[in-house]
C-alpha positions in Angstrom: -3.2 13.3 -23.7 -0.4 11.2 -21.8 -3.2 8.7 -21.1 -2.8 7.6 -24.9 0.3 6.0 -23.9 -1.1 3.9 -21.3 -0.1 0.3 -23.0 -3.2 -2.3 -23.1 -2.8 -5.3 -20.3 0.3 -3.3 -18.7 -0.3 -2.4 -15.0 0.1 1.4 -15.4 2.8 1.3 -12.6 4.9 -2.2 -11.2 6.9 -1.9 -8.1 8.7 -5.2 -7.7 11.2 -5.9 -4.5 11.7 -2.3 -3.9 13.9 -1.6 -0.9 15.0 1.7 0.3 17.1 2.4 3.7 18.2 5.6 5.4 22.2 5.6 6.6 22.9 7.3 9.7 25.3 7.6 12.2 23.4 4.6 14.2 23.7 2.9 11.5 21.0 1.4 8.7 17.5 2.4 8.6 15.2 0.2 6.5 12.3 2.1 5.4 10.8 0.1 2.6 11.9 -3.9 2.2 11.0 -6.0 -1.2 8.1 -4.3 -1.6 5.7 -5.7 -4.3 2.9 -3.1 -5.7 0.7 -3.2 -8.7 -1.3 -0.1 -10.0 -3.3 -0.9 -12.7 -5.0 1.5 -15.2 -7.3 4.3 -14.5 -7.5 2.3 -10.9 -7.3 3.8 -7.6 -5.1 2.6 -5.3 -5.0 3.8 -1.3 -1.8 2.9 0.9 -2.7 2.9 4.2 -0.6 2.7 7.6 0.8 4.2 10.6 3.2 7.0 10.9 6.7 5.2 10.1 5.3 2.3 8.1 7.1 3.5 5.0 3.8 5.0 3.0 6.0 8.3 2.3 9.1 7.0 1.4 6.9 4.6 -1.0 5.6 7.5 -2.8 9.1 9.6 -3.0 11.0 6.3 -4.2 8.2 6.2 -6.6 8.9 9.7 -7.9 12.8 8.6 -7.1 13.1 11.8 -4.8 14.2 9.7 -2.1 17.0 12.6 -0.5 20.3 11.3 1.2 20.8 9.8 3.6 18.0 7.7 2.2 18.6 5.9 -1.3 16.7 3.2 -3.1 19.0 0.2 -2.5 17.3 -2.6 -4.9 14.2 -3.3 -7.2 12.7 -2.7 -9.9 9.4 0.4 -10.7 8.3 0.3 -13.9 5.9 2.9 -15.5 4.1 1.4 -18.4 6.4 -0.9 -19.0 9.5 0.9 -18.7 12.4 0.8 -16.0 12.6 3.9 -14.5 15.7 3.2 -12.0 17.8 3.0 -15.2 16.7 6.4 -16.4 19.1 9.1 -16.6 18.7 12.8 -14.8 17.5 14.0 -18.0 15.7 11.9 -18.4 13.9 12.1 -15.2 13.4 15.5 -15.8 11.0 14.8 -18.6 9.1 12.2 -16.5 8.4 14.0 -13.5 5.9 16.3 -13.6 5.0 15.1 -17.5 4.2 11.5 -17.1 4.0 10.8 -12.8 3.0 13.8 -10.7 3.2 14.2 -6.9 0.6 16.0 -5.2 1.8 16.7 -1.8 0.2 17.2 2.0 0.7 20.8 3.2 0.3 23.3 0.4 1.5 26.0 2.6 5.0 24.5 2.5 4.8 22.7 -0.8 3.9 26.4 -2.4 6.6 29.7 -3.1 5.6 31.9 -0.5 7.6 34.5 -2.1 5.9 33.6 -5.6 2.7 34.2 -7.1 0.7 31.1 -7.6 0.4 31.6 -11.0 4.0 32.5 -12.0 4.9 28.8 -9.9 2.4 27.5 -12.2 4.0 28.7 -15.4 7.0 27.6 -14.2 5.3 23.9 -14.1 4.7 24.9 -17.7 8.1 25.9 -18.8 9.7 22.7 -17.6 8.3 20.7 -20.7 6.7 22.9 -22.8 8.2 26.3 -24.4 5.3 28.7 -25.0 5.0 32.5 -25.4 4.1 34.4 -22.0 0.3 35.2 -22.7 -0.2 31.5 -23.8 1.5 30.4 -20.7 -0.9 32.9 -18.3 -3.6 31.5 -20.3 -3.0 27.7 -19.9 -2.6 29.4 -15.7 -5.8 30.3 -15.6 -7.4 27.5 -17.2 -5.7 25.2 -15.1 -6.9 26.9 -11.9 -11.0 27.9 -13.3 -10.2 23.4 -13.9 -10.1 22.8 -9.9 -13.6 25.0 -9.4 -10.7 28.6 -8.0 -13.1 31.7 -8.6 -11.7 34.6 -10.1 -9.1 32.8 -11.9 -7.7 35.8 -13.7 -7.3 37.4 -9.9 -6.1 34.4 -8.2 -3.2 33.8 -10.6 -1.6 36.8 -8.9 -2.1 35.9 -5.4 0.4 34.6 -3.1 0.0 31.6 -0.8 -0.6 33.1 2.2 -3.9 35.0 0.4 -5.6 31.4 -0.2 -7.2 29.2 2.1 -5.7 26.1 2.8 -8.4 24.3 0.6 -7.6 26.7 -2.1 -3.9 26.2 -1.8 -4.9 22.5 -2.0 -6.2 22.9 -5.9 -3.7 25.2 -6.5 -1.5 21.9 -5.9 -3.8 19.9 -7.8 -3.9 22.3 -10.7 0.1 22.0 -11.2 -0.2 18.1 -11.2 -2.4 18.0 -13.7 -1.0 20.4 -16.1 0.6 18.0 -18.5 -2.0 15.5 -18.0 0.4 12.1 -16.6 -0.4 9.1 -16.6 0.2 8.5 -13.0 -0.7 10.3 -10.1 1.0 10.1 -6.6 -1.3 11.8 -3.9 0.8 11.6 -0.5 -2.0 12.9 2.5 -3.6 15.4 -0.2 -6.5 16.3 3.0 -3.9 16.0 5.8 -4.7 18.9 7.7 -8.1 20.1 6.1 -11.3 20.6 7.2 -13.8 18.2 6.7 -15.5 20.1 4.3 -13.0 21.2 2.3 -11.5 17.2 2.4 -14.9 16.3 0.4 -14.4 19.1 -2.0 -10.6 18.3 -2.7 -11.4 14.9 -2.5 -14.3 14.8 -5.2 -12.8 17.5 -7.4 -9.4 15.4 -7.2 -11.6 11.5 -8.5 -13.5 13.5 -10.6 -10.4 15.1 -12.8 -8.2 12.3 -13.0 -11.3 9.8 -14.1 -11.6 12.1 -16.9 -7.8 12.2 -17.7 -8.2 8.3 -17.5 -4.7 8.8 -15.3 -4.3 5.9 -12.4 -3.9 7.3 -9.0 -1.9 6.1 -5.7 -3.3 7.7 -2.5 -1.2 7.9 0.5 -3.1 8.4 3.6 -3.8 7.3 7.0 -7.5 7.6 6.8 -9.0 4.4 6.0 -12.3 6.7 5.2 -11.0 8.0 2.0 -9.9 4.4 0.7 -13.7 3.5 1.9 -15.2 5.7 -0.2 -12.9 6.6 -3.4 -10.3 3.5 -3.9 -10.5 0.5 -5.9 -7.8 -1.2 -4.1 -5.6 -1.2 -0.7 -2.5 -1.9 0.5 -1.4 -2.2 3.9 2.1 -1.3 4.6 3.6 -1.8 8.7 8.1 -1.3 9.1 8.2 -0.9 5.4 6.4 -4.0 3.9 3.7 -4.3 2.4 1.0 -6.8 4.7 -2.4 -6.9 2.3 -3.0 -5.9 -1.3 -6.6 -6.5 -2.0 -9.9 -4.9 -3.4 -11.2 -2.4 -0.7 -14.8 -4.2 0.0 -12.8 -7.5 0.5 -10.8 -5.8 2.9 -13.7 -3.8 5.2 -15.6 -7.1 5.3 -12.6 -8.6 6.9 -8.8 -8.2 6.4 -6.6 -11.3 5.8 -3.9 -10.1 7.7 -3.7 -9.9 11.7 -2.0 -6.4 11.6 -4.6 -5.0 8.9 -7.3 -6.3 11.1 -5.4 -4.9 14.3 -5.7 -1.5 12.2 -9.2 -1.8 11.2 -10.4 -2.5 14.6 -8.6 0.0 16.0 -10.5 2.5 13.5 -13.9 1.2 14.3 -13.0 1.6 17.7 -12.2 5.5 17.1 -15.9 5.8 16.9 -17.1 3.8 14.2 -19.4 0.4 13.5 -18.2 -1.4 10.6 -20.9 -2.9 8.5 -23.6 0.1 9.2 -21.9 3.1 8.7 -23.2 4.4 12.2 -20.8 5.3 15.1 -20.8 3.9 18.7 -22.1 5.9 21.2 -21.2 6.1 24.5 -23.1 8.0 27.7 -20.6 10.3 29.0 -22.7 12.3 32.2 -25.4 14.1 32.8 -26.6 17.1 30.6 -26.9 20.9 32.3 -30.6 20.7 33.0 -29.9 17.7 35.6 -28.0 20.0 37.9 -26.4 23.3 38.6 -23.6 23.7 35.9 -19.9 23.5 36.8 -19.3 26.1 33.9 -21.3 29.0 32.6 -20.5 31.0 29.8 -22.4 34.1 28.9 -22.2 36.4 25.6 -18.2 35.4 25.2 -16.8 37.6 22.6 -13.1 38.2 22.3 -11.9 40.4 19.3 -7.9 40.3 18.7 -6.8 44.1 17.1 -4.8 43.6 13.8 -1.6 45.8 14.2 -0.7 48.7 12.7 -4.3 48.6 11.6 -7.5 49.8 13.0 -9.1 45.9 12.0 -9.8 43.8 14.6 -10.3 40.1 14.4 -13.7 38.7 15.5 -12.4 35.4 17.0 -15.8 34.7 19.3 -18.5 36.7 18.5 -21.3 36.4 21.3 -20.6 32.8 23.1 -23.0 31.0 25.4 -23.2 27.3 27.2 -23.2 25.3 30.4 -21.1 22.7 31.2 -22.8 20.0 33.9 -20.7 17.9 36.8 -19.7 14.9 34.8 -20.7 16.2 31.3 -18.7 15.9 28.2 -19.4 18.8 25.8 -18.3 19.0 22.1 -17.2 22.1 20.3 -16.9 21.9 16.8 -16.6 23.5 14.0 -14.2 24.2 10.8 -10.7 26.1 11.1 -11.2 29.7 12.1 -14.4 28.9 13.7 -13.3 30.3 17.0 -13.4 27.0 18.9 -9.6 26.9 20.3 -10.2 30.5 21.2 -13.0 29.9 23.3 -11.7 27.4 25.4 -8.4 29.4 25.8 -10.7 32.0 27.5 -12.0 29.4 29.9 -8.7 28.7 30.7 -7.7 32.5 31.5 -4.9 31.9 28.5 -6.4 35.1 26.9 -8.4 37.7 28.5 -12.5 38.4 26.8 -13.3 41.5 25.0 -16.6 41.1 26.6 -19.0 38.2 28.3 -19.0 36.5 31.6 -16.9 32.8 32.8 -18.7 31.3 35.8 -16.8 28.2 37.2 -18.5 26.7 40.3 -20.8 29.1 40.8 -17.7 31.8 41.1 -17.1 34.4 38.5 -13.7 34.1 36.9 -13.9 36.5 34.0 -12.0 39.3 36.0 -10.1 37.5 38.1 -6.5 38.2 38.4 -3.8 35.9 37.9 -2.9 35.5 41.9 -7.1 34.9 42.4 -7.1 32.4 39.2 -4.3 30.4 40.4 -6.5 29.0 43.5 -8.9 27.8 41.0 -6.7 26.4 37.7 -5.6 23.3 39.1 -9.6 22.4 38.9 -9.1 23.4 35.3 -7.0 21.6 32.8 -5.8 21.4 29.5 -5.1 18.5 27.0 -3.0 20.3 23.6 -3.2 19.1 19.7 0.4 19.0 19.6 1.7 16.0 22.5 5.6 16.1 22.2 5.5 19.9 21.6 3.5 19.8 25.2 6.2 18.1 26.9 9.1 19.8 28.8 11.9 17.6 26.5 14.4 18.0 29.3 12.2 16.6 31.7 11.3 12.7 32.5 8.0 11.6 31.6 7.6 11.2 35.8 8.9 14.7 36.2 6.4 16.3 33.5 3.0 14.6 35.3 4.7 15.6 38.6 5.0 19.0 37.9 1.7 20.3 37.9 1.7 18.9 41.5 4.7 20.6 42.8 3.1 24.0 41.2 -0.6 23.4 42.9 -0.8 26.1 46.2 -3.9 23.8 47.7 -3.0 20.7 49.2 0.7 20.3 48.1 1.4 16.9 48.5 4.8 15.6 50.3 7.5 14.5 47.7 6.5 10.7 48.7 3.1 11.1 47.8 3.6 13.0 44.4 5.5 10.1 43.8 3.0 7.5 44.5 0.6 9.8 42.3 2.7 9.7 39.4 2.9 6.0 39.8 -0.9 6.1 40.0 -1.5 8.2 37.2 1.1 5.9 34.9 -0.3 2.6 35.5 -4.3 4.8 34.5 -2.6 5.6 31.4 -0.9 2.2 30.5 2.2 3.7 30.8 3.6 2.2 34.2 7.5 1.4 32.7 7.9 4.6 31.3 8.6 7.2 34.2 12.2 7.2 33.8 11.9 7.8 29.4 12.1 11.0 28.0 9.4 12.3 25.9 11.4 11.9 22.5 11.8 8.2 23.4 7.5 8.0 23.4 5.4 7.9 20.7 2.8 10.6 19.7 0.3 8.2 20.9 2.3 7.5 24.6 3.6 11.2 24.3 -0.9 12.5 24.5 -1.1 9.6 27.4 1.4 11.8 29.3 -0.5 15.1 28.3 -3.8 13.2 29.5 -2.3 12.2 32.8 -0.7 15.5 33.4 -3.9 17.2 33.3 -6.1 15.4 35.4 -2.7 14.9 38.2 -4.4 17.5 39.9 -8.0 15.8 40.2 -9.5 18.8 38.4 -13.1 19.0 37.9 -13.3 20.1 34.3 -10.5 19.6 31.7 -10.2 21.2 28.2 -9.1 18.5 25.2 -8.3 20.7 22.3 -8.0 18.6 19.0 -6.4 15.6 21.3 -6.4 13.6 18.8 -5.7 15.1 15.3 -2.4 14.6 14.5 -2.7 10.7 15.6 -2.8 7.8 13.7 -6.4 6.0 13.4 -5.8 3.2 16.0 -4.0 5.3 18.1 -6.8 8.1 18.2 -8.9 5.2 18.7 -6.9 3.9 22.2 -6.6 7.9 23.3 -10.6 7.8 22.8 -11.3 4.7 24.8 -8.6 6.0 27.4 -10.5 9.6 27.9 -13.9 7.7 28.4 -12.5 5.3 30.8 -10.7 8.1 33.2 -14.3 9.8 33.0 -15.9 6.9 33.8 -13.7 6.1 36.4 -13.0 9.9 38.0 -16.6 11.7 37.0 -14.8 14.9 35.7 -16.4 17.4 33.0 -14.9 17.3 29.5 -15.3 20.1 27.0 -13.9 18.4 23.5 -12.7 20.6 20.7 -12.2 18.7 17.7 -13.2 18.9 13.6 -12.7 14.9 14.1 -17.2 14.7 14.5 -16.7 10.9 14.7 -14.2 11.2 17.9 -16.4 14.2 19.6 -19.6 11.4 19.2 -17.5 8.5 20.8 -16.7 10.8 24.0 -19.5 13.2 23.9 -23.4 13.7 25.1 -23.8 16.9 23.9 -22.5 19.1 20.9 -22.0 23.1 20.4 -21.4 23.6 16.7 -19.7 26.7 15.9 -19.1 29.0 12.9 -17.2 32.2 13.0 -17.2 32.5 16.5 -20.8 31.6 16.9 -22.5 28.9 18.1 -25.3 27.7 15.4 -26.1 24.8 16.8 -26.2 23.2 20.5 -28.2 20.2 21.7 -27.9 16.6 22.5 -25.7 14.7 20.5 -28.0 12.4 19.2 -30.6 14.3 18.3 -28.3 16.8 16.5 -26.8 13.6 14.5 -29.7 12.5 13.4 -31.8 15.9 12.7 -29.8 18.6 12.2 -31.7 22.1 12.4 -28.7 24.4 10.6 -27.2 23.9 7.2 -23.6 24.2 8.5 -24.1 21.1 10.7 -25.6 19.2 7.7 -22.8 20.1 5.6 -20.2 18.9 8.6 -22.2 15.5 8.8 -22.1 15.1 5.2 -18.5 15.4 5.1 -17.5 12.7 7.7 -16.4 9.7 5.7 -17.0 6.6 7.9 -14.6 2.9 7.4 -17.4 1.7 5.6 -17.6 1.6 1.7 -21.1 0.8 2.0 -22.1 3.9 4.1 -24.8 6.5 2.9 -22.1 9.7 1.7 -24.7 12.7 1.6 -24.7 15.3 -1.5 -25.4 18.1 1.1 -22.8 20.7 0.5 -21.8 24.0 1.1 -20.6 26.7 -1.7 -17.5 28.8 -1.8 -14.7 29.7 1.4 -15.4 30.7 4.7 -15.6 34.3 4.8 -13.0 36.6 6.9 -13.3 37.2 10.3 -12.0 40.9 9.9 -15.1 41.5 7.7 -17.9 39.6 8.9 -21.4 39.5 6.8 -24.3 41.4 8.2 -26.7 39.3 8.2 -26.4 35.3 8.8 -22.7 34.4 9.0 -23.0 31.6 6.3 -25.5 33.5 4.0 -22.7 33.7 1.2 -22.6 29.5 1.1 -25.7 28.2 2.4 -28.3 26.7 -0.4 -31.1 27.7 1.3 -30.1 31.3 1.6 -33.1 33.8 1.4 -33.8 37.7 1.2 -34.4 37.6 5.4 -30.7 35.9 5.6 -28.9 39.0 4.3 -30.3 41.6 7.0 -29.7 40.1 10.3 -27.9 37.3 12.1 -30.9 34.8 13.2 -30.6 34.2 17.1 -30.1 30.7 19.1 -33.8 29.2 19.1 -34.8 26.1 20.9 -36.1 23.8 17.4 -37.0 20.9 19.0 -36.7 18.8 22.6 -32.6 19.3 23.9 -31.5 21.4 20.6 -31.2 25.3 19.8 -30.3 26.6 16.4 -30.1 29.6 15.0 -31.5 29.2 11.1 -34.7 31.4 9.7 -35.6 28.2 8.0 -34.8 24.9 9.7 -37.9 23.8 8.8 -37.1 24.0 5.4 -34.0 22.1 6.3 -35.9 19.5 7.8 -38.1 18.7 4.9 -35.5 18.7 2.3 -34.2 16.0 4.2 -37.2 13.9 4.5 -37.3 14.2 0.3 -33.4 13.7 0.2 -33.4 9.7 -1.6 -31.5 7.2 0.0 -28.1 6.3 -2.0 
């Protein structure tokens, strides 16, 4: 294997004074500047920052794919020993791929979707090694049975888009690992994936490359994963490189201000540093306090496939109550039906079947003219905060506008103006009226969404994923931001997030979904500590707190979600549950209460419940 080359003594990879700059028409962009980095062997090292602090560019100078009009403008990388800014393009086209691999975020774009997974595999093959065609599909199909893909020999002809993300994931790891290098470069390898599957990529990932013996740089922005699976860290802000140290010297207290700034803003995104346990606020009151604000009966909403008689069973049978002043989580992996849901709430998307109640007034039929008397008490917070935005508007303008459209109580131009004023100094964003939306960050830019939304005082407002494509400390200020406008206002939340950590910071109760079910629903607390359904075990088990000394749960689930255009007769997770029995297969259990303030629907929570008395503590 490669790793045979590894020399004894010499750091597996050196990166000394390493500067790389963008030139644009503004002139020079600095994105890395003398950057020093060691990567010893058969170590892991985690490089941590915010969005812009140069962790990408690191990685592609690494692999010297930094494209124009970037370019590496002085230093010195080293792998094992040798200079590999004086190598030649031939002689980069050995290396790459052979010696250092890159395994990149976002299979779906880093994958052929016009090629077969298994052809772009072979390719991989080709590029160093000339073997016969059945040798080649051979070597394929090794490589992908290697990352745990079932039915290799079937999967080698699939194309992209017929994997799961996770699967497209391994597929990526696979190619890496082909020639076995000596290096591995791993830029955001679980950006984007469910918690679940970022356990399984994350443990089948440690697990290979520990064999291979390679040494591994992961790129990432979750101080989690370097918690739990790095030796070392490195914390890069504008480019440099602020703290290199061993990972349990740095979560018992960073040298550095910024590196403390950024692990304080983590713990602050809902964790406690030191025991691994999250910090729990009390957002309202629960539904059996009061009459709720929001009632939803039997939801279902089905989406026809066309030119097909299919259907897609997006929500399959939805129920809840929102209280005055709750906060409710709905959570749950992709394609569990969550966003769907509270697009139906907000009259987005019409039900197939089911019943919205929204202060005490049924708004399932209503039509558009009737809804719009109502939607400025509902309101919506999106993933995506720039793409929210009207770009051609001012930051002012875009909170504004949801005031101008209102047909109750229109305020005079004076007073929307003295509300948006309002609303910017709530969000800490008071000199900002007169930006545009691509002068904010993402973190400012989800500060506008918020204040938009609740411009119109609105009794309930929908957050869907708020935070997910944020840094860590900025997720963490969005977080304490929602909680204090609650506080402050008393409206109703209903928080869709995979992120369980954020929805446990914000939330007091939790709806767990699956499929377009809900498996799970009770207090938040007593669902964190017992849960009564497999699925929400597995989802607990998967979060990966900022702690490296924080209990990480075996619990797991088997195999990929199943399809929601074919759904299983009987329970919905039958085909990866551990505890699956005969009584599973036959019928969907129903929504039980299992204990004081929690429902599930499991033939054998019980069960559950005792296995995790026995589980041992690790």
């Amino acid at each position: 294997m490669s790793g045979a080359m590894q020399s004894k003594g010499v750091p597996a990879l050196a990166i000394e004074d390493l500067s790389a700059s963008f030139f644009t028409y503004r002139g020079e962009v600095v994105a890395l500047a003398d950057v020093e980095l060691e990567l010893k062997q058969g170590e892991m090292l985690g490089i941590v920052g915010a969005t812009g602090s140069g962790k990408s560019v690191l990685a592609r100078a690494v692999m010297n794919q930094v494209r124009a009009p970037g370019r590496i403008t002085k230093g010195s990388i080293r792998l094992q020993g040798e200079e590999l800014l004086e190598f030649s393009d031939d002689q980069w086209r050995e290396t790459r791929g052979r010696r250092i691999a890159l395994i990149s975020s976002n299979p779906r774009h880093a994958l052929d979707p016009l090629t077969a997974v298994g052809v772009q595999l072979g390719r991989a093959i080709r590029a160093h090694d000339k073997q016969p065609d059945p040798k080649i599909r051979a070597q394929v199909i090794e490589a992908l049975e290697s990352v745990r893909i079932p039915d290799a020999k079937r999967r080698h002809d699939a194309y992209p888009h017929e994997l799961s993300v996770g699967m497209a994931q391994r597929v990526l790891i696979a190619m890496a690992l082909l020639h076995e290098p000596e290096v591995i470069i791993a830029d955001e390898p679980t950006a984007g994936l469910d918690v679940t599957v970022q356990r399984q990529v994350l443990d089948l990932m440690k697990s290979l490359l520990d064999e291979l013996g390679s040494s591994k740089m992961v790129v990432t922005r979750d101080l989690g994963i370097v918690a739990h699976y790095c030796d070392r860290i490195a914390v890069m802000k504008d480019g440099r490189v602020l703290e290199e140290t061993d990972v349990r010297s740095f979560f018992s207290g960073p040298s550095d201000f910024e590196s403390q700034h950024l692990l304080a803003r983590t713990l602050t995104s809902g964790f406690s540093a030191g025991a691994g346990q999250i910090v729990v606020r009390d957002p309202g009151q629960s539904p059996s306090d009061t009459e709720p604000l929001l009632s939803v009966r039997g939801l279902v909403k089905h989406f026809p496939i066309r030119g097909s008689r299919l259907t897609v069973k997006a929500v399959n049978g939805v129920s809840f109550d929102v209280a005055p002043g709750e906060a409710l989580g709905l959570v749950g992996e992709s394609g569990s039906g969550k966003t769907t849901v509270g697009r139906l709430i907000l009259r987005l998307i019409d039900p197939t079947e089911g019943r919205i109640s929204f202060e005490g007034a049924d708004i399932t039929t209503a039509s558009q003219r009737e809804f719009a008397k109502v939607r400025s008490r509902i309101q919506m917070v999106f993933q995506e905060p720039h793409a929210s935005l009207n770009p051609n508007m001012t930051v002012g303008r875009n909170i504004e506008e949801p005031l101008r459209l209102v047909r109750e109580g229109r305020l005079s131009k004076a007073d929307r103006t003295d509300r948006v004023r309002e609303l910017l100094q709530l969000v800490q964003l008071g000199e900002h009226a007169e930006s545009f939306p691509h002068n904010l960050s993402a973190g400012q830019a989800q500060r506008v969404g918020v204040a938009r939304a609740i411009a119109t005082n609105p009794r309930l407002v929908v957050l869907d994923e708020p935070t997910s494509l944020l840094d860590i400390s900025v997720r963490g200020e969005i977080l304490e931001l929602l909680n204090r406008i609650k506080d402050e206002i008393g409206m109703s939340y209903i928080f869709i997030s995979h992120d369980l950590t954020a929805v446990r910071s914000v939330c007091s109760r939790i709806a767990v979904m699956y499929l377009g079910r809900i498996i799970e629903l009770g207090d938040i607390e007593e669902l964190f500590e017992r849960q009564r359904h497999p699925y929400s075990r597995a989802l607990l088990a998967s979060v990966l707190y900022a702690d490296p000394d924080a209990r990480v749960p075996d619990f797991a689930l088997s195999g990929e979600i199943p399809s929601p255009v074919d759904l299983p007769s009987g329970c919905f997770l039958e085909s990866r549950c551990p505890l699956v029995r005969e009584q599973c297969t036959t019928a969907h259990p129903p929504l039980e209460q299992k204990s004081t303030g929690l429902e599930a629907a499991c033939y054998f929570s019980d069960e559950l419940m005792a296995l995790k008395k026995e589980e041992p503590p690790r």
